[in-house]
C-alpha positions as CSV (number, residue, x, y, z in Angstrom):
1,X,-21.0,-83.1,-5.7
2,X,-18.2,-81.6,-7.1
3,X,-17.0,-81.4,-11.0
4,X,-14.4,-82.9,-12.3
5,X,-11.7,-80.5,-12.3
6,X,-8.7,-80.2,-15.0
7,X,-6.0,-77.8,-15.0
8,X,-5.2,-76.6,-18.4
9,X,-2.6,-74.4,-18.7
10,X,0.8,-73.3,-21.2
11,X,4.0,-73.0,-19.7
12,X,7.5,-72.7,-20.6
13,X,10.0,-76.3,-20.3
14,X,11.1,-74.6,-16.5
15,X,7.3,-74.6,-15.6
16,X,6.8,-70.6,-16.4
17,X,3.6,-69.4,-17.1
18,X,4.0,-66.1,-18.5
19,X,4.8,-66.0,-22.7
20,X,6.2,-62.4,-23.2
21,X,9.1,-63.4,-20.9
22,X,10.1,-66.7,-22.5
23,X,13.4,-67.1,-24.9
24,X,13.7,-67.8,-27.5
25,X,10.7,-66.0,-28.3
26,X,8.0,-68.7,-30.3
27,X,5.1,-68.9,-31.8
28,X,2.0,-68.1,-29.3
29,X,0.8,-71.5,-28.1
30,X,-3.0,-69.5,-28.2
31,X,-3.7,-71.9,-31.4
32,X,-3.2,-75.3,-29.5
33,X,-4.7,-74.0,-26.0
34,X,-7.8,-72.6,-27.5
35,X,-8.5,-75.8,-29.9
36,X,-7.7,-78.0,-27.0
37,X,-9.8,-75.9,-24.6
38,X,-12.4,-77.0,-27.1
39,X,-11.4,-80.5,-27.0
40,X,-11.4,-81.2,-23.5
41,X,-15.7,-79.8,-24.0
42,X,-15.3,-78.1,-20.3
43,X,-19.3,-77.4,-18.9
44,X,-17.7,-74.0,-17.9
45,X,-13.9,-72.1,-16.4
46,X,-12.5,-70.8,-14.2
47,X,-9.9,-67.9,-13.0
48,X,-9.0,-66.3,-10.0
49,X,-9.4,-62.5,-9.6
50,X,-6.1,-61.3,-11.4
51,X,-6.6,-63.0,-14.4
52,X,-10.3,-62.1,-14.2
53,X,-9.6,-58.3,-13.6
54,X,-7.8,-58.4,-17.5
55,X,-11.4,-59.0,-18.8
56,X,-13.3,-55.5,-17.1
57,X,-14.4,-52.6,-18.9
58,X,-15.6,-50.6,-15.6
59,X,-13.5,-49.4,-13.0
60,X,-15.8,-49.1,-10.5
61,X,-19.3,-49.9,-9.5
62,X,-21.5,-47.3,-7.3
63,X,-20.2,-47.0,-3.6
64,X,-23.7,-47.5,-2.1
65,X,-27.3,-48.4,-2.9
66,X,-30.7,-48.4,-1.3
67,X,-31.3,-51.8,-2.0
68,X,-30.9,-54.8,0.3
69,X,-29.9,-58.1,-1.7
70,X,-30.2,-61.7,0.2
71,X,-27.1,-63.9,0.2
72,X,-27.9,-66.4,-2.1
73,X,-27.5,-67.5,-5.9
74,X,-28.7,-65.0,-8.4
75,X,-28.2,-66.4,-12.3
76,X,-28.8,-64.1,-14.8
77,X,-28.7,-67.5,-17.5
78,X,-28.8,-71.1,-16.4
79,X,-28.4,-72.3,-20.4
80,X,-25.6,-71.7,-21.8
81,X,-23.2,-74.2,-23.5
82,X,-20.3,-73.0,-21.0
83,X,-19.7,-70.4,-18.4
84,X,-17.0,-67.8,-17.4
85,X,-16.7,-68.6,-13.9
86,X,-14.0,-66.0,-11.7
87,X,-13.0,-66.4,-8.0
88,X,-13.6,-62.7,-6.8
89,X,-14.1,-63.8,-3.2
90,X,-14.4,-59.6,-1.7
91,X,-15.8,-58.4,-4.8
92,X,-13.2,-55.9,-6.3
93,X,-14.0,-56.3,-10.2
94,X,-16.2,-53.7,-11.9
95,X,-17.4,-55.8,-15.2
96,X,-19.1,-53.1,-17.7
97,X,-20.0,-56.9,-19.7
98,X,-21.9,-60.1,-18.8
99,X,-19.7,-62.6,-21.0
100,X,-16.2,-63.0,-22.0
101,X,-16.4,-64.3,-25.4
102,X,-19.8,-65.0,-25.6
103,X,-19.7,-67.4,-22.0
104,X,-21.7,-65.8,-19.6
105,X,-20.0,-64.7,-16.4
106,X,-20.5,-66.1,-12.8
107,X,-18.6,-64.9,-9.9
108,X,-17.7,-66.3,-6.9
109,X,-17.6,-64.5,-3.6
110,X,-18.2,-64.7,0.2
111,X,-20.6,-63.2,2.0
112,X,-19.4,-60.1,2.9
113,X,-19.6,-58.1,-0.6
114,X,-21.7,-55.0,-0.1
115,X,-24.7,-54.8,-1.4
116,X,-23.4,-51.9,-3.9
117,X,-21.8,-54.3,-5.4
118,X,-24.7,-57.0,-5.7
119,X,-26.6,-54.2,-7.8
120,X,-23.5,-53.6,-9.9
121,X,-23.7,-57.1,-10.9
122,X,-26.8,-57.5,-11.4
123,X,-27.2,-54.1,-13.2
124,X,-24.6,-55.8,-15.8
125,X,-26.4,-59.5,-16.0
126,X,-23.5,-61.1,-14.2
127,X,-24.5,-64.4,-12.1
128,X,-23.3,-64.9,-9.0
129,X,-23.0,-67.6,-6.5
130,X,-21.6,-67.4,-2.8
131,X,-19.1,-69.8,-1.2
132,X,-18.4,-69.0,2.4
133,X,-19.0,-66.2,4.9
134,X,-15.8,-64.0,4.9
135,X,-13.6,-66.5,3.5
136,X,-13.6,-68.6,0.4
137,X,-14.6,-72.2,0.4
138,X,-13.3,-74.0,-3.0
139,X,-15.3,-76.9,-2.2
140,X,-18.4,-75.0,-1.2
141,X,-17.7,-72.9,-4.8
142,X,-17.9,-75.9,-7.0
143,X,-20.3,-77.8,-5.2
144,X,-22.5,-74.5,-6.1
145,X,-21.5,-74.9,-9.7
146,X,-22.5,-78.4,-10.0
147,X,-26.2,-78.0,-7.9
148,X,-27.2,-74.6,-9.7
149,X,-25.6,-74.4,-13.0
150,X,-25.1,-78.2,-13.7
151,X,-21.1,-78.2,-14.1
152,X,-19.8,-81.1,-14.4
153,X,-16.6,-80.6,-16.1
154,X,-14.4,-77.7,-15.0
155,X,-11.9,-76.4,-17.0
156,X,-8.9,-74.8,-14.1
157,X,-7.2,-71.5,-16.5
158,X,-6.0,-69.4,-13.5
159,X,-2.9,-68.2,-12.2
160,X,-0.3,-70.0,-10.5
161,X,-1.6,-69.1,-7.0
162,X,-5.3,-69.9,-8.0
163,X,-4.1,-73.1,-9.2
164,X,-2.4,-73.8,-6.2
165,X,-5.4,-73.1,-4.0
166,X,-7.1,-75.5,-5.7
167,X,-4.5,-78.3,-6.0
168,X,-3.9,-77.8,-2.0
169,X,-7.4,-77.9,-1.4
170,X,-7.7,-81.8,-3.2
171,X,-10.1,-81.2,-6.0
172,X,-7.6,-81.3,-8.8
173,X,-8.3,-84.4,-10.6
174,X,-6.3,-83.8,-14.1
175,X,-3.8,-81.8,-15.6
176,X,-3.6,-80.8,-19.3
177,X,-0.5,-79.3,-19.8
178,X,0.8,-77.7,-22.9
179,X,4.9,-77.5,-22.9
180,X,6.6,-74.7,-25.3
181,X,10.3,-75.2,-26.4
182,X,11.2,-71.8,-24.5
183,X,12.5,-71.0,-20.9
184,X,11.7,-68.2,-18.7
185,X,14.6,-68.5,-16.3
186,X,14.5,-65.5,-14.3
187,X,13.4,-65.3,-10.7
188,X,9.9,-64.0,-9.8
189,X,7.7,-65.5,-12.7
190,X,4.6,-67.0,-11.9
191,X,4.3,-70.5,-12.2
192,X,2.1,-73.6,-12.9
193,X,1.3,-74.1,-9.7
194,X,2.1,-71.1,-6.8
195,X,1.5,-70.3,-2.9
196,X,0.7,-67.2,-1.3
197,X,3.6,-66.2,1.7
198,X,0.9,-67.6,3.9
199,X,0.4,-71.1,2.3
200,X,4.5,-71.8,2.5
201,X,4.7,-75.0,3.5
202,X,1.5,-76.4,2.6
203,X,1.2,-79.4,0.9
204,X,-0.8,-80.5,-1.9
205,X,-2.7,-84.2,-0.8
206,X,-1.4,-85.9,-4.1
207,X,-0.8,-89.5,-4.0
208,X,0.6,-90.3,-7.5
209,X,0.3,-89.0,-11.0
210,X,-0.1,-91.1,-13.5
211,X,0.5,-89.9,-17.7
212,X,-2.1,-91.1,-19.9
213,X,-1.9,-89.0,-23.1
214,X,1.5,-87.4,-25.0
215,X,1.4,-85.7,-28.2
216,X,3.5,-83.5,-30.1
217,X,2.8,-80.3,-31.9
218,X,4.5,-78.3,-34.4
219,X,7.7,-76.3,-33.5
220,X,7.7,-78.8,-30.3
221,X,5.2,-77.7,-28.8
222,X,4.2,-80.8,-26.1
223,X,0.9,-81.9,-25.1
224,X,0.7,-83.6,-21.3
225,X,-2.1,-85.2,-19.9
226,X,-1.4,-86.4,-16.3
227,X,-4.4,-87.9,-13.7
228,X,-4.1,-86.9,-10.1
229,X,-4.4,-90.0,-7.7
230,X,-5.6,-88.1,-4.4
């Protein structure tokens, strides 16, 4: 079983994603995305690597142990209110911490990581969960955060491209979208919603969206809820 899954994300009125590029500059929408974040009572989220990567204090873990780790869940803490969870499918972040903000952290990878890395995480109290052999499964990944960690209510903070992995892959079931009265209007900004050169062309298995919340903010700031109909 999978959670329910809502994208919650600020962006410019041209769908930008990226705040020190919009004009006119604003005030930071941090205020209404962090009280709403609270609102929407997520059981944990998620990021891909990128956005993940921001939050390390190491910059590398050991290049090799003698230890031999099996390929299978290992939770540093099963109770906390929410979790930190980050897509790091070939295990390139070095933590240093085992929360961001007081959420523990749980990565998800593939089977392949080395088992260097497994002690690194461990050695730092960072969970981890696996979701595929070389390459990452979304569907295996939250079905692992439902059955181990009891998520049932994912909160979707990632990039444009992690977004749009998960959109194409037909687990997207909401969108909380917070519009700011600025543009970005240049080429090459990431977006709401993104593809990798190799995903052009695919689309995302939506069948209608449907509005069913609109509020406004102060200095125009919008507030968008929109249900996915797969």
């Amino acid at each position: 079983m999978k959670p329910y899954v809502i994208v919650h994300m600020s962006t410019s009125i041209d769908g930008r994603t990226l705040p020190s590029r919009w004009r006119p500059e604003r005030q930071n929408p941090a205020p209404f995305y962090d009280r709403l974040h609270e609102e929407l009572g997520g059981d944990a989220w998620i990021v891909g690597r990128i956005t993940g990567q921001e939050f390390a204090k190491k910059d590398a873990y050991a290049a090799h142990t003698n230890e031999t780790f099996p390929r299978e869940p290992w939770l540093a803490r099963r109770d906390a209110k929410a979790f930190a969870v980050v897509i790091d499918a070939r295990g390139k972040i070095a933590w240093g911490r085992s929360d961001i903000g007081g959420d523990p952290i749980v990565v998800i990878l593939t089977e392949q990581v080395s088992d260097a890395h497994l002690a690194g995480l461990r050695a730092d109290g960072v969970s981890y969960l696996f979701a595929g052999e070389t390459e990452l499964d979304i569907h295996l990944a939250l079905e692992a955060l439902n059955r181990e960690l009891g998520v049932k209510r994912l909160l979707l903070e990632g990039g444009g491209v992690t977004n749009g992995i998960l959109l194409r892959a037909g687990v997207v079931d909401e969108v909380s979208l917070l519009v700011c009265p600025s543009v970005d209007g240049a080429p090459g900004a990431p977006c709401l919603f993104d593809a990798a050169r190799e995903e052009d062309g695919q689309r995302a298995p939506v069948r209608g969206i449907e509005l069913t919340h609109s509020q406004v903010f102060e200095g125009g700031v919008v507030w968008l809820r929109y249900r996915i109909e797969r």
